[in-house]
Structures are given as structure tokens and as C-alpha cells.
N, C-alpha and C positions, 0 to 999 in steps of 0.2 A: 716806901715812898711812892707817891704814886703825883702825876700833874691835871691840873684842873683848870680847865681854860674858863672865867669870869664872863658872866652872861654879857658885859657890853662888847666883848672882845668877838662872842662865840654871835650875835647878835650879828654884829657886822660883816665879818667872815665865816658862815655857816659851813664852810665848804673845808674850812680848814680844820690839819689832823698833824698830832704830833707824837710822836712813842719816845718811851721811857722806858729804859732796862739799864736793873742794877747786874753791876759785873764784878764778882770777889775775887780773890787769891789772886792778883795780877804784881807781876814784876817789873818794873819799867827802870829800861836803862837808859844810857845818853844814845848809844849805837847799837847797830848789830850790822856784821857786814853779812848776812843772810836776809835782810831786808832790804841790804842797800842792794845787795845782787836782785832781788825781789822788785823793787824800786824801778828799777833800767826795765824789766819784763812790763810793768805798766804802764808805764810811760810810752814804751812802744803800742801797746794795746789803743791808749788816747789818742795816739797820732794817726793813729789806721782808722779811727773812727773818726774822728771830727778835723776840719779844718777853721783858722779864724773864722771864716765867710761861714761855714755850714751853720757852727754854733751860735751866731745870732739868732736864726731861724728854729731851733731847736725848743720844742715845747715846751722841754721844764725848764730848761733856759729863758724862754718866755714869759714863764707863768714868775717867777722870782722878780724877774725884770716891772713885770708890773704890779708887782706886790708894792714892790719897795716904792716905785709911784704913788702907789693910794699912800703908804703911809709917809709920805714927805721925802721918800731917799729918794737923790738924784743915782741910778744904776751905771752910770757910765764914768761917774766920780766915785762913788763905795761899791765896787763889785761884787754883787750877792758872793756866798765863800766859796758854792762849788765852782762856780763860774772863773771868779782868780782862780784858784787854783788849776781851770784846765787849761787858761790860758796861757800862764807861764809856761805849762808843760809844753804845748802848742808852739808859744816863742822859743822852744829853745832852752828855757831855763831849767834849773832843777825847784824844788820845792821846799823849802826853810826844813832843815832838821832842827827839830825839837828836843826830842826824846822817842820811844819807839814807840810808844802808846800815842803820842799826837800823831807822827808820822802814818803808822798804821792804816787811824781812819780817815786821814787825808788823804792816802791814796784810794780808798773805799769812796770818800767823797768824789772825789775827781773821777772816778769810775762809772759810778751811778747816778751820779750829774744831781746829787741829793745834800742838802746843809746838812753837818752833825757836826754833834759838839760834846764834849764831854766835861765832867766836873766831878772832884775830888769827893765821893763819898759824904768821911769822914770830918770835912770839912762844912758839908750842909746840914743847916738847922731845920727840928719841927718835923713833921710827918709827911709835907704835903707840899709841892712846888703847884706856885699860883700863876697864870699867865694871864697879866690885865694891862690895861694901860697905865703908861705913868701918872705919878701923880708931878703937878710945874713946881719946877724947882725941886725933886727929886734929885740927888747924888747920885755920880756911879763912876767906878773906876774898871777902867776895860785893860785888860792883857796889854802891855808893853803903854801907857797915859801915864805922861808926868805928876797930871792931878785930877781931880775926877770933875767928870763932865756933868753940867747942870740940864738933867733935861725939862722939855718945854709942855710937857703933857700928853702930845700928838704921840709918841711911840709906844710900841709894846713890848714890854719886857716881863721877865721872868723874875719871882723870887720866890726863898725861904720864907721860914718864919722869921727872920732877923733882916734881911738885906736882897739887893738887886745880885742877881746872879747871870744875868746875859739880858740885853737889847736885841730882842727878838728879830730877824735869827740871824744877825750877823757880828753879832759882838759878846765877848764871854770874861767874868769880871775876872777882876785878876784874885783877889782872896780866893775864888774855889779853881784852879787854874788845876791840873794837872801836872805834877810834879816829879824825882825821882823817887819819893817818897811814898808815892801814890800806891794804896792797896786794893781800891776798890773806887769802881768810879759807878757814875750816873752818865747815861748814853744818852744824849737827846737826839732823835734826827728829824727836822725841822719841815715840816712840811710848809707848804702856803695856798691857794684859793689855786686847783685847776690840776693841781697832780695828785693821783688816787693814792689810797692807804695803801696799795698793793705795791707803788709805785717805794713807799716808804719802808715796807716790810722787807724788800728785796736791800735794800740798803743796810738797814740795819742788820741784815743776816749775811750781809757781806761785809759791813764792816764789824761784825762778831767773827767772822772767819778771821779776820787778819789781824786782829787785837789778839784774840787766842793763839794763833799761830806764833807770833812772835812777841809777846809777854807774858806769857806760861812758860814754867822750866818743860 
């Protein structure tokens, strides 16, 4: 399976890049206390690097920040995902356990200050993820939505051959959701207009280190 971003999308944003690698054989539990010890080491790593102040200033921090502008998201009410996540770190907090396969590249996100998102293989239709705008009044039901949201046409989202699969790139639907069940996923990590592919590759190969590390026997 491979993703194709749709001429009005690739039109408007030329600058934008996003990778996709499939990942087999994968185990995914509810815990591992060798990740939660894991967890505490990077969390310390966040804190030695950024502080609230610094991170506004912070380029990919930046560039997401005004993504989400051009496409109608207010960023200080839906915080792009790397960005939550450093900041809870940042306050203090710990970061929602999942399972160990979300956990994982959550911490890979918050590390390289990069969106990624993952989705269940086996769960996606068709050969080919499409990245275009929506169409109004489009359906979509996102991870943890009572009922699904009608969208208005302005956003861009991802799908199969069958259904909406994430609201580019901050929201990931709940049908291909990552599971304990999960054997095999699709990595997306989500580039936007102003951070290089070099920027995205290091991501991705950091958060392949940590999916591998701790969801392989």
C-alpha cells in the first residue's frame, strides 16, 4: 500500500511530505514495565530540551502551528499531536497509556517534535491510501467521538478505498485504530509545509526503533 496525495491538496501545499511504512510480526500488549522504565528516560530527555517558553518558538513547532491556520484549526484550542504531547510532558504530566505500540511512537513523537500515527493493517481497504480534501458533509468518527463528525469540505483527510481513515494530521479514525489485536500496522508520519523529509525520516526511524524494541518478542 502505498499513499498519494490528490493534485488539489499537492497544488496548494507543494512543500508537503508524508511516509508510509508497513510493519509485520508485531505484538502489542496493554503494558510493559521495560517501557514504562523506558518512558521516565524520555521524558527526562523532553525536559532538558525544551521548556513551555522555548517550544513556542521552535520551528517544527511552528511550521504545524501554522498549518493548522491555513486549514481553519485554531492551534491553541486542538494542539497539533506532537506538540500535546510535549507539553504535558513539559507540565508535569505523564502521557495516556494506550497499549505499547501507541505508547511507543508517542514517545518517538514527542521526541522528534514530528505527528505519527499508526492504523491497523489488516483493518484498511484497497491498495492505495488517498490524501485529498474532504468532501461537505463527509462522515468521520475519530478515536475516543460519541458519533461522527460531519465535516465542512475545508479539511484534509486521509482514506481507503472504502472510508475516512484520519483528519490530516491530527485525528485518526477509530475503525482502523490500533488495537491488542493488532499484527501489523501502517506508520504514517505526517509531515506539513516547512519541515524537510530529512526532518520526517529521522522520525520515522526513531519511532521504528521503539515500536521494534518493545513489540517484538
Amino acid at each position: 500500500m502505498r499513499i498519494i496525495i490528490s493534485d488539489e491538496v499537492r497544488s496548494k501545499y507543494p512543500d508537503l511530505h508524508v511516509l508510509l511504512k508497513r510493519v509485520n510480526g508485531l505484538i502489542v500488549r496493554e503494558r510493559s514495565e521495560e517501557l514504562e522504565r523506558f518512558t521516565v528516560e524520555v521524558y527526562q530527555r523532553v525536559r532538558s530540551c525544551f521548556s513551555l517558553d522555548s517550544l513556542k518558538e521552535d520551528p517544527i513547532m511552528r511550521a504545524y502551528r501554522d498549518f493548522f491556520w491555513r486549514i481553519g484549526i485554531d492551534p491553541t484550542k486542538i494542539r497539533p499531536a506532537s506538540e500535546a504531547l510535549i507539553r504535558r510532558i513539559l507540565s508535569g504530566k505523564s502521557l495516556p497509556a494506550i497499549n505499547t505500540l501507541v505508547d511507543a511512537y508517542n514517545l518517538a513523537s514527542a521526541e522528534s517534535r514530528i505527528a505519527l500515527a499508526a492504523f491497523d493493517a489488516d483493518k484498511l481497504e484497497g491498495d492505495e491510501l488517498v490524501m485529498r480534501f474532504a468532501k461537505s458533509g463527509e462522515e468521520f468518527l475519530g478515536i475516543g467521538m460519541d458519533k461522527p463528525k460531519r465535516l465542512e469540505g475545508r479539511e484534509i483527510v486521509v482514506a481507503d478505498s472504502k472510508r475516512l481513515i484520519a483528519i490530516y494530521p491530527y485525528r485518526d479514525a477509530d475503525y482502523s485504530k490500533v488495537t491488542l489485536e493488532t499484527r501489523s500496522i501502517y506508520l504514517m508520519t505526517c509531515g506539513v509545509p516547512g519541515i524537510s523529509l530529512e526532518d520526517l525520516k529521522k522520525a520515522e526511524d526513531l519511532a521504528m526503533q521503539y515500536i521494534l524494541r518493545f513489540c517484538r518478542e
